[in-house]
N, C-alpha and C positions, 0 to 999 in steps of 0.2 A: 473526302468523298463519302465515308460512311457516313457521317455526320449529317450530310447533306440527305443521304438514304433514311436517315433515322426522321429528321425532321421535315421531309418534305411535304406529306400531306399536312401540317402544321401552316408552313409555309404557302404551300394553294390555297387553304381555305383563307390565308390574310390577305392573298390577291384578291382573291372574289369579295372579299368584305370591302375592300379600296375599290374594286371597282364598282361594287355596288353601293357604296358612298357616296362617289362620281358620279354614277347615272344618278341618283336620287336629288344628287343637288341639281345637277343639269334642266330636272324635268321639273326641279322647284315644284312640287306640289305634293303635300303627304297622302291626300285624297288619292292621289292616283299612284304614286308611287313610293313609299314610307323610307326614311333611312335606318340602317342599320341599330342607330340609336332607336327609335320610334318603333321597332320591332322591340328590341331587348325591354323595353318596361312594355310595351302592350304585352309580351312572356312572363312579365312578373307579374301582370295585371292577371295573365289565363290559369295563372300554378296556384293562384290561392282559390280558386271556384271550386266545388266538390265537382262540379257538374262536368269539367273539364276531364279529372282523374277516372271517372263514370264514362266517358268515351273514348276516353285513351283504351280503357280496360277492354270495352266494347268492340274494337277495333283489333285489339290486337288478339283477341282470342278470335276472332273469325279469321283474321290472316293466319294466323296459326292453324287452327284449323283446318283450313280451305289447302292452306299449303302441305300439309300433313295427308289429306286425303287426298289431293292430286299424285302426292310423293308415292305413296302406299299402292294405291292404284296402277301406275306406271312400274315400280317392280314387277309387279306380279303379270304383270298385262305382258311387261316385256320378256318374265322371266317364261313365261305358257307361249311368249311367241318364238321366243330364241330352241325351245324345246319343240315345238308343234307348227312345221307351215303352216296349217291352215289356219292357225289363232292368227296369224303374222298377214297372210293372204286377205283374212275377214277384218284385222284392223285399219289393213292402207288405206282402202274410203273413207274408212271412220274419220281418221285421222287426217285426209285430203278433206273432208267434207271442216271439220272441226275447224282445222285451222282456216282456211279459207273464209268462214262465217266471218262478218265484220264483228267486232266489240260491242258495238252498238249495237248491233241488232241482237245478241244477245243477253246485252241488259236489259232491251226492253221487254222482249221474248218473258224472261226468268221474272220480270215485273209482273206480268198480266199472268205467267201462271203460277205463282209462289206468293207467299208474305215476302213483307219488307226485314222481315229480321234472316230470313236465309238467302234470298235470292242473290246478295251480295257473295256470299260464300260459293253460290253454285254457278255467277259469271268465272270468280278467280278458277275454280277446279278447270271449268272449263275450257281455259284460254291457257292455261297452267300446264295442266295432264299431258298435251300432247307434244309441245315440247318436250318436257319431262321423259316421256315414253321412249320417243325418238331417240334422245342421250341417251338414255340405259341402254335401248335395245343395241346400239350402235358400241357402246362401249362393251356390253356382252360379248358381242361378235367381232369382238376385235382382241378378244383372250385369247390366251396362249396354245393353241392348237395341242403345241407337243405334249403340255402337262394336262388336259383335260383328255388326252388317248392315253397317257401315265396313270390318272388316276382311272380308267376304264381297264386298264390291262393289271391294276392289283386289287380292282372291286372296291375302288374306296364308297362310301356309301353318298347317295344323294346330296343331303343333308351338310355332311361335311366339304362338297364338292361346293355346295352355292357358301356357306359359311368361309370357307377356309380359302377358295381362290375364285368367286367371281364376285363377291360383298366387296373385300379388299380393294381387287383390281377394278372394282367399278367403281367405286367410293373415290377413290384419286381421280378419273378421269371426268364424274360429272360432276363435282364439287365446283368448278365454276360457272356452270352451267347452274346448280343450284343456288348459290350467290346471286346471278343475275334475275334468277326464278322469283325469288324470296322478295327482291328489290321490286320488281313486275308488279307479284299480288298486290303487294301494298300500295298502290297506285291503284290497280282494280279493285279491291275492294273500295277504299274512299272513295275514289268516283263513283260507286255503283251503290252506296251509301246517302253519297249526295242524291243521285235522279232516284233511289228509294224512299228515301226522308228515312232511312233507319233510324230508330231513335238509341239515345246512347250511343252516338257514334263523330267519330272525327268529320265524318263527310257532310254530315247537318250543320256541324258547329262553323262548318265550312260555307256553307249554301246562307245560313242565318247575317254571318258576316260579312258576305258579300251583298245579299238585299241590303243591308245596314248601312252598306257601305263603309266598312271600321277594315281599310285594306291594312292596316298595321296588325290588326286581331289575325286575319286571312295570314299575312304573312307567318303569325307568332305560331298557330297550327299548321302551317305548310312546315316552320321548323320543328315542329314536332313531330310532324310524320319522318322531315328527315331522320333525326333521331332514333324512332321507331325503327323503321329501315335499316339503320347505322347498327343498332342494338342484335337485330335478330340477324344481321351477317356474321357480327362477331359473336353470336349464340352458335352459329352453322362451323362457324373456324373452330370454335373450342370443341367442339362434338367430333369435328375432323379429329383435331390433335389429340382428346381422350381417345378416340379410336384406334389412333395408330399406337398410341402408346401402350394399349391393350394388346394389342397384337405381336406389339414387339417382343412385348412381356412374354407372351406366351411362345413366340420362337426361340425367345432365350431360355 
């Protein structure tokens, strides 16, 4: 049974390959639908381009980014609201108004008033942030009553109040919720990349290959977004796991 625990994501991603073998031969046509083969060398075909490694780069620093300032933002927003009704009272529109806006209409929006090299970053923030917000603030208020009147009845100092027990205890509860975040931008930026034409960027290389029609190319950078994706979750788990192990340290 562990075995089975150890290797099972191994194991799904060889169904999805079989199955996607299956459709590919089904629908017999590489034009329209490439097989798994006809991806893997159109991938060795996209690793040796410079131009390739120049949009990977391009991509992933505005996800990074973009998810970095949505992240940043949402502490602090949620941390001024979990301390101050009125911050909390003046964000709930915000944030009804926020989420509510479709995608779309905010790519297009962020198109006509920005460049093509930011406005991708400022769809992610903003489709990003308010989730984001939401989790914190949610997981803030849902701290341990009795130890946060503990720390007020021995004057522990502010500082060490947000450091020492609501970073911790908030860090465990939105960490999946940042996982799914992280997963998100990376979809919003490339799309928002593609209707910008940003240059240097995975979402063009994407828009180029599809006029082209090279759907095996399309597919070789859709697996590389996965990738990307794959990479910066398991960036998110090790920052987790140094965290705690920092913490541990220090209670022992």
């Amino acid at each position: 049974m562990k075995a089975f625990q150890k290797y099972s994501p191994l194991i799904t991603l060889a169904i999805l390959v079989i199955v996607w073998y299956i459709a590919a031969v089904f629908v017999n046509s590489r034009l329209i639908f490439p097989t798994p083969v006809d991806t893997f060398f159109a991938l060795i075909d996209v690793f040796k381009t410079g131009a390739f490694y120049r949009s990977l780069l391009g991509s992933f620093v505005r996800t990074v980014l973009s998810f970095s300032i949505a992240f940043v933002c949402a502490i602090l927003l949620a941390l001024l609201s979990n301390a101050f009704y009125i911050v909390e009272r003046l964000m709930y529109p915000i944030i009804l108004i926020v989420r509510a806006t479709p995608t779309m209409s905010v790519i297009f929006l962020c198109l006509i008033w920005f460049s093509s090299k930011i406005s991708p970053m400022i769809v992610a923030v903003a489709v990003i942030f308010p989730v984001m917000y939401s989790s914190i603030l949610t997981a803030i208020k849902s701290c341990d009553n009795k130890l946060l009147e503990m720390s007020k009845v021995y004057k522990v100092p502010s500082h060490k109040v947000i450091t020492k027990l609501y970073l911790p205890f908030v860090a465990d509860k939105v960490y999946s919720d940042a996982i799914s975040a992280i997963s998100l931008n990376v979809k919003l930026i490339i799309a928002a990349e593609a209707l910008a034409q940003t240059s240097k960027s995975l979402g063009v290389l994407m828009q180029i290959s599809k006029l082209n029609l090279e759907t095996a190319t399309l597919f070789a950078y859709t697996v590389s977004a996965l990738i990307m994706s794959f990479l910066l979750e398991c960036a998110l788990k090790l920052i987790r796991k140094i965290f705690k192990g920092v913490r541990n340290a220090k209670i022992k």
